[in-house]
C-alpha positions as CSV (number, residue, x, y, z in Angstrom):
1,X,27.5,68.4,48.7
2,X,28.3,68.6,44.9
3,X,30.8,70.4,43.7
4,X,28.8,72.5,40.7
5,X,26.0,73.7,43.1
6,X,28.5,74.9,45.4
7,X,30.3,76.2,42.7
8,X,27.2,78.2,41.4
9,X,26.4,79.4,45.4
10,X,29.8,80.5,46.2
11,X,29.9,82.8,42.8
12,X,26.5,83.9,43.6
13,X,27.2,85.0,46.9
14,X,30.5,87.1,46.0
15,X,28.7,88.8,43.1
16,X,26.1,89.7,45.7
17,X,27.9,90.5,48.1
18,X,30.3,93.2,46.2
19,X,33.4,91.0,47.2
20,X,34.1,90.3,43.4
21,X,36.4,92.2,41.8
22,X,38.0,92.5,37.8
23,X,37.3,89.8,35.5
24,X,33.2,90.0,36.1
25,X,31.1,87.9,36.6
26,X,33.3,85.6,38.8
27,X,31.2,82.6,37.5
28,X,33.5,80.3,35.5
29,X,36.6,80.8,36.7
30,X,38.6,81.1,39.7
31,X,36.8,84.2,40.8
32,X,39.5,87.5,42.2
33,X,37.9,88.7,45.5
34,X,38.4,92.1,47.7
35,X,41.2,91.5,50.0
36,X,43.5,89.3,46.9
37,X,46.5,91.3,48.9
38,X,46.1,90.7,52.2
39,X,45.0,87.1,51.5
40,X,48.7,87.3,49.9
41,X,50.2,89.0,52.7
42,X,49.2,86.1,54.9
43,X,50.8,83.4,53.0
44,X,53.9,85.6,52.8
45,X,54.0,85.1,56.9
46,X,54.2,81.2,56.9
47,X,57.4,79.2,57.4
48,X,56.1,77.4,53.9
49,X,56.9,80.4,51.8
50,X,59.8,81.4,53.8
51,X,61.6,78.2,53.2
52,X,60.2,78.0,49.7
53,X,62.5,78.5,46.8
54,X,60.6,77.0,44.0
55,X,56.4,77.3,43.6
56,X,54.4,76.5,41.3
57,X,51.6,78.8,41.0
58,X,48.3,79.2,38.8
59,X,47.6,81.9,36.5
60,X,44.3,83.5,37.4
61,X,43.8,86.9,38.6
62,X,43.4,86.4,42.7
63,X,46.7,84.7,42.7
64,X,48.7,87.5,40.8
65,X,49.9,89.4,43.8
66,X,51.4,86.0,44.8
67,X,53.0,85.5,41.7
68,X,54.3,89.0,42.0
69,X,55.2,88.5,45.6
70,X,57.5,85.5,44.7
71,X,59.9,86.7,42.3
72,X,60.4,90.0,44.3
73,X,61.5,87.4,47.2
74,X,64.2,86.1,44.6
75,X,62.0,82.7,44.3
76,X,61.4,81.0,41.2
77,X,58.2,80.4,40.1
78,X,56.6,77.9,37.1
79,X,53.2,78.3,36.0
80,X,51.3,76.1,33.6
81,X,50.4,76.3,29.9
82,X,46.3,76.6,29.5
83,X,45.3,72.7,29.5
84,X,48.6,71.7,29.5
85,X,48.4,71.5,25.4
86,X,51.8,72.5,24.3
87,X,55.0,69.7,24.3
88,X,56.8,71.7,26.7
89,X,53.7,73.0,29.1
90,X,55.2,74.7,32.1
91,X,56.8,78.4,31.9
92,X,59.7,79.1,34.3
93,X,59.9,82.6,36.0
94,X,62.8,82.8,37.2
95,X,63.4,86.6,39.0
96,X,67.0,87.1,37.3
97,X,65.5,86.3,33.8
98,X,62.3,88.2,34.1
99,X,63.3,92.3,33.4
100,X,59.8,93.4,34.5
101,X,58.0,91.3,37.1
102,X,54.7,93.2,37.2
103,X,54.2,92.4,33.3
104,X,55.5,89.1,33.6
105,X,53.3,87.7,36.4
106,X,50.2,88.3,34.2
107,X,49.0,85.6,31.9
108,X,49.9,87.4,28.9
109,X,53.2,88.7,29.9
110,X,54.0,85.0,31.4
111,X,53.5,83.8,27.7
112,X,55.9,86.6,26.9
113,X,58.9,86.2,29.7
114,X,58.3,82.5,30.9
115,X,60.8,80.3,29.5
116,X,58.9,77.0,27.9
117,X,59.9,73.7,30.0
118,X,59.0,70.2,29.9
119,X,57.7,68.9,33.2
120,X,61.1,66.6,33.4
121,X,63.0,70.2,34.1
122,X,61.1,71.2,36.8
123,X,63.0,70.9,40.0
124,X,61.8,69.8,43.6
125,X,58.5,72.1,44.0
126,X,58.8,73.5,47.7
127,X,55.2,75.1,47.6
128,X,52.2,75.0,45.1
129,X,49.3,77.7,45.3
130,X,46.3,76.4,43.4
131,X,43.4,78.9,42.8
132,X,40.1,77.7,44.2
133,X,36.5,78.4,44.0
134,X,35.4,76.9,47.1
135,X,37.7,75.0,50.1
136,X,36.6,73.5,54.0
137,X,38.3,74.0,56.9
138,X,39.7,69.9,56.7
139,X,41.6,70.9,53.3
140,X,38.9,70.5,50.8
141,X,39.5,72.3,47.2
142,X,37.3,72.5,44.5
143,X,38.3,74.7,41.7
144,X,36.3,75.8,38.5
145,X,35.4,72.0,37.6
146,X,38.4,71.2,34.3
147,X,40.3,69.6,36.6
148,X,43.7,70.4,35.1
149,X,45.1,71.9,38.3
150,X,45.2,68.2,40.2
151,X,46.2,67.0,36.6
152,X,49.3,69.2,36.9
153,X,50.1,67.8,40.3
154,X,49.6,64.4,38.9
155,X,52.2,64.8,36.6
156,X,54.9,66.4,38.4
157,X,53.9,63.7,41.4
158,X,54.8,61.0,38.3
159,X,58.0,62.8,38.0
160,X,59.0,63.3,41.7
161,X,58.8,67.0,41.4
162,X,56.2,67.0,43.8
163,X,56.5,64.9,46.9
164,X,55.0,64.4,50.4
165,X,57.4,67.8,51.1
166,X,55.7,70.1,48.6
167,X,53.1,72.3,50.8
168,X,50.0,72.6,48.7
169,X,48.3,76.2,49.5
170,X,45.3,78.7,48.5
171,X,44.7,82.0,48.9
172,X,40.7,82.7,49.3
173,X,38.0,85.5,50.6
174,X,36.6,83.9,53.8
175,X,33.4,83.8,51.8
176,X,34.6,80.9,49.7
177,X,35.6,78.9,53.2
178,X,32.4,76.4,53.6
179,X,30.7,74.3,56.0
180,X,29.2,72.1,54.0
181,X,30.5,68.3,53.4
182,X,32.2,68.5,49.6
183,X,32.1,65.2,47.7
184,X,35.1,64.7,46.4
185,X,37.5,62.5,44.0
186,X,40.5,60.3,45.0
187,X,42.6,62.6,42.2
188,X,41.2,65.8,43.8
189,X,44.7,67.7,46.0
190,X,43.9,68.3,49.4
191,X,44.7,71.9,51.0
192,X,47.7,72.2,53.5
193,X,47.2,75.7,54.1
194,X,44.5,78.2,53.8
195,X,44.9,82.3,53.6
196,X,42.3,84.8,53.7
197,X,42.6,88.4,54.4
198,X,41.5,87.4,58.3
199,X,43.2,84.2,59.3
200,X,45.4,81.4,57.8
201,X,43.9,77.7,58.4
202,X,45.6,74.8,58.4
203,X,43.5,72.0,57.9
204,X,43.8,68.5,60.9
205,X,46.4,71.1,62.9
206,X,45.3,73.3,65.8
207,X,45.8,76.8,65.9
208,X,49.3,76.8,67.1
209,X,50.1,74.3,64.3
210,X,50.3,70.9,66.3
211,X,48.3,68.0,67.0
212,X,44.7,67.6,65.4
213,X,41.4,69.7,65.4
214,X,39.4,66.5,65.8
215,X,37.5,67.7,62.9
216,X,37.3,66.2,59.3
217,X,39.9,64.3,58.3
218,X,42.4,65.8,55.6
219,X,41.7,63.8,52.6
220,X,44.3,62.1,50.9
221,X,47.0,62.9,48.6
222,X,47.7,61.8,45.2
223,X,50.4,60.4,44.3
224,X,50.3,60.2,40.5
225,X,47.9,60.0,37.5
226,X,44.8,58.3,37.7
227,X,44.8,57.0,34.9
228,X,41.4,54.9,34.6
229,X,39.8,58.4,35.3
230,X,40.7,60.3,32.4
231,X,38.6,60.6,29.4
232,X,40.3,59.7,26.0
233,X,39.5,62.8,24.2
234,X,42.1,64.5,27.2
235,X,44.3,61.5,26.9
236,X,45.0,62.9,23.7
237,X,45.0,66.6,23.3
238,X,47.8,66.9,26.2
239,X,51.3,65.7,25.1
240,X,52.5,65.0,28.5
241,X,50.3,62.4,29.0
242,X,50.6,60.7,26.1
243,X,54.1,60.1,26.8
244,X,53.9,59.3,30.1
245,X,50.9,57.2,29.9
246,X,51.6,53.7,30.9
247,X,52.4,50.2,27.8
């Protein structure tokens, strides 16, 4: 299936449904659900998170109790500039800088209290939590459709940052799990763990987190900027790239 029609269906059906919650509608974004906490609560139960002592984490309103979450467990957490446009474009959070977390962890308050970095001072990220619109149960994600979330991987895979030992995660209402077959991009990041308010998924494992479901295959990971596949116009709005961009 398309990404933008499942896009449209999957904020149709929470709007619908009632499971939507503040900013309305959910269409556009990466929409906050019912449940947001106990999705949350889930991910705060895996051995990722426990061992986890650096995230990166978006900025959008389902992930805040995340964000919150984090620094109260003494972890540092980094969250990207919108579109990546400034010449430093990730903000640490770092719990013994921050004097109010609640007010922090919002996406004014991290322009506020986030210290400005460039993406060569971001240390080894241990776990990642990436809002999403829509994700399967083989590790699909497909976010709001600007792309900028695999684009931030990109660039901290190009940097070592990110490696094959950074768990990628979401947190999601089960009405954003799909069935469908999701067309998707060699640059898109694949899903290695899955938390809703009911159950946490983890895509090609069974339940007890060996072997393989003999499902869909996880798709592949990135492991740096695809170059060819970015239009100029972002080539050169966002610093970063510029100055990593290849002779």
């Amino acid at each position: 299936m398309d990404k933008q029609p499942l896009r449209e269906r999957v904020w149709d059906d929470l709007e619908e449904s009632g499971e939507a919650r503040f900013p309305f509608p959910p269409h556009g974004r990466i929409p906050n659900f019912a449940g947001a906490d106990g999705a949350c609560d889930r991910l705060t139960d895996t051995p990722e998170w426990e061992s986890a002592d650096v995230l990166k984490a978006n900025p959008d309103a389902p992930q805040l109790p995340v964000r919150r979450a984090a620094l109260r467990a003494g972890k540092t957490v980094y969250m990207a500039v919108p579109r990546l446009r400034e010449e430093e474009p990730f903000l640490r959070l770092a719990p013994e800088e921050v004097p109010d977390i609640d007010e922090a962890t919002t996406v004014s308050g991290s322009s506020t209290h986030g210290v400005p970095v460039g993406p060569d001072e971001v240390p080894h990220v241990d776990l990642i939590v990436s809002g999403s619109v829509a994700v399967t149960e083989a590790g699909g994600r497909v976010g709001k459709g600007e792309g900028f979330a695999d684009l931030e991987f990109a660039v901290l895979s190009e940097l070592g940052a990110v490696d094959a030992g950074t768990a990628v995660a979401t947190t999601v209402h089960e009405r954003q799990v799909v069935d469908d077959e999701v067309a998707l991009d060699a640059h898109d990041v694949p899903l290695d763990l899955i938390c809703t308010p009911e159950r946490t998924i983890r895509p090609g494992k069974t339940d007890d987190g060996e072997g393989d479901r003999g499902g869909d295959a996880v798709p592949a990971r990135p492991d740096g900027v695809d170059w060819d596949a970015l239009p100029a116009e972002k080539l050169e709005s966002i610093p970063v790239l510029r100055r990593l961009r290849p002779e």
